[in-house]
N, C-alpha and C positions, 0 to 999 in steps of 0.2 A: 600213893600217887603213881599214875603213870608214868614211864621213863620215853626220853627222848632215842628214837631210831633214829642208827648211824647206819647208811648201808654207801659201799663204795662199790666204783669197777677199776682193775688197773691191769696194767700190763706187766710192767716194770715192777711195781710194788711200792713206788711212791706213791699212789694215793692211798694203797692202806697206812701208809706212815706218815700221811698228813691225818688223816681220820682217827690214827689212834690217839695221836695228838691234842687230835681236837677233844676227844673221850677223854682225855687226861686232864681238860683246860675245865672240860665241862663238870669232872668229877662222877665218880658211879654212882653217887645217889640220884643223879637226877635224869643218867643217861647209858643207855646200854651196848655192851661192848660193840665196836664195828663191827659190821658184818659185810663181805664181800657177796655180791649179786649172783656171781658162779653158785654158789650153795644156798641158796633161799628160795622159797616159792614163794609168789603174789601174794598168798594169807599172812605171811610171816612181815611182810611190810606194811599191810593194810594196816596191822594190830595198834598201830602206831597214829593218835591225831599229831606229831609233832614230829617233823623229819630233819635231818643231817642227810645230804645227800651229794656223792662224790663222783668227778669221772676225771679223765684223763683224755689229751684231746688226740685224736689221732684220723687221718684225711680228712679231707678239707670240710671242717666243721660238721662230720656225723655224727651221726652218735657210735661210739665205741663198740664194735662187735668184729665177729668174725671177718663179717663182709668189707671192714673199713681197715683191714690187715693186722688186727689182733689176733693174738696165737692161742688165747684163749677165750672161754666164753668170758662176755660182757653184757653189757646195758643192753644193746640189740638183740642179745638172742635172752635175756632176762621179759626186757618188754615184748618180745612174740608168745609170751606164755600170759605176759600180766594182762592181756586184752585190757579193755575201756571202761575202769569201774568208776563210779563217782567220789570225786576225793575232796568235792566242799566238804569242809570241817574239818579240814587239814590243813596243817603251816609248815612251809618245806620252806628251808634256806640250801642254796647249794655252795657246793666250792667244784675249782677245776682246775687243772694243770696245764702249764704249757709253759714253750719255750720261745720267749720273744727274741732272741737272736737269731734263732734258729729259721726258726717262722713265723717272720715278723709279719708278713702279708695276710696270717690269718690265724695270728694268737689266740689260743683258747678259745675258737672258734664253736668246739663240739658241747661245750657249755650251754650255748645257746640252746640248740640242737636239742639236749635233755630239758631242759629248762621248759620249751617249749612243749614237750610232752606233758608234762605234771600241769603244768596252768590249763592246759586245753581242756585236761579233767576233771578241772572246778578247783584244783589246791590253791590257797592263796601262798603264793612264793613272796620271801623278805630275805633280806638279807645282802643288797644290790653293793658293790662298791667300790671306788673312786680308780678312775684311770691314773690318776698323778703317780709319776713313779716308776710306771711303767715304760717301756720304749720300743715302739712297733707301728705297724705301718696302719694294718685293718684287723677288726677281729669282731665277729658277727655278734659276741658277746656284752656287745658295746650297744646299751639302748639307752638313750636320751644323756649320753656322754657319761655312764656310768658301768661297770660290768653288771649282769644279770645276777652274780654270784660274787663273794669272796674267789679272785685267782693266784696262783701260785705258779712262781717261777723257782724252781727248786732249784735248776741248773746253771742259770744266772746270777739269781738272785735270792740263793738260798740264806746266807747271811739277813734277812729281812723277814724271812718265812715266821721267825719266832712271835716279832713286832707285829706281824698282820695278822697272825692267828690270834693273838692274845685281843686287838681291836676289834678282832669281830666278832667274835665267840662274847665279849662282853657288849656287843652289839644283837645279837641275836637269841644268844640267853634268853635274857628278860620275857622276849617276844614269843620265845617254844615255850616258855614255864605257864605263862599267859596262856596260852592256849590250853596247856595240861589241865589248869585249872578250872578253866571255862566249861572243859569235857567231862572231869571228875563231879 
């Protein structure tokens, strides 16, 4: 059977370390090692009907690249090479990072941002969930009062990180293995 793609961007290197994470919750038989967007080409993601897909939020809700003051390549300069392929028949859940104390005005903002990219392609995205808990002002990530994604507050509310990884990954599981199978 097919394995589920984990691909992240970071800066920091929090979100590879939520992502391996999530590889660990998910276990290797059913999903393969994360892979950061700095070293991939477009075919290496494509391979995949079943995604895990990672960012880190950085100005005011972009997507992650050079241009938004990362130091290295990310999501941005990843998607200027992936151009517009058709990705019906794909199940993408995402996660993303941020700091709501920090910047409450527009938590995990760059969520959205990527989110919107992968839907406009035809993937169907799952994996939405629950504001409660959280504490911040706006965050673009927020459709019909819910996040678009699993988000993580490591620097707050890292203490909770364990709890929400574990609820969503067996939230979302089910839904990529579903898929895997439908494809196989």
């Amino acid at each position: 059977m097919q394995k589920i793609g984990i691909f992240f961007g970071t800066e920091t290197g929090t979100t590879r370390l939520i992502a391996k994470k999530i590889f660990k919750l998910l276990g290797e038989d059913v999903a393969d090692k994360p892979l950061n967007v700095n070293r991939i080409t477009a075919d290496e993601l494509l391979q995949y009907d079943a995604l895990i897909l990672g960012t880190p939020s950085y100005g005011v809700g972009e997507i992650p690249g050079l241009s938004a003051g990362c130091l290295e390549r990310n999501w941005e300069e990843f998607l200027a090479q992936f151009g517009s392929p058709d990705l019906a028949g794909k199940r993408i859940a995402m996660f993303g990072l941020g700091a709501q104390e920090r910047y409450a005005e527009r938590f995990a903002s760059s969520l959205l941002a990527l989110y919107k990219v992968f839907a406009n392609l035809g993937a169907e995205m799952i994996g939405d969930w629950p504001t409660d808990g959280y504490v911040f002002e706006h965050s673009a990530s927020v459709v019909d009062g819910r996040f678009v994604g699993l988000v993580i507050d490591q620097r707050t509310q890292g203490m909770q990180t364990a709890e929400r990884l574990e609820t969503w990954v067996a939230q979302v599981k089910p839904q990529l293995l579903e898929r895997l199978q439908a494809a196989a």
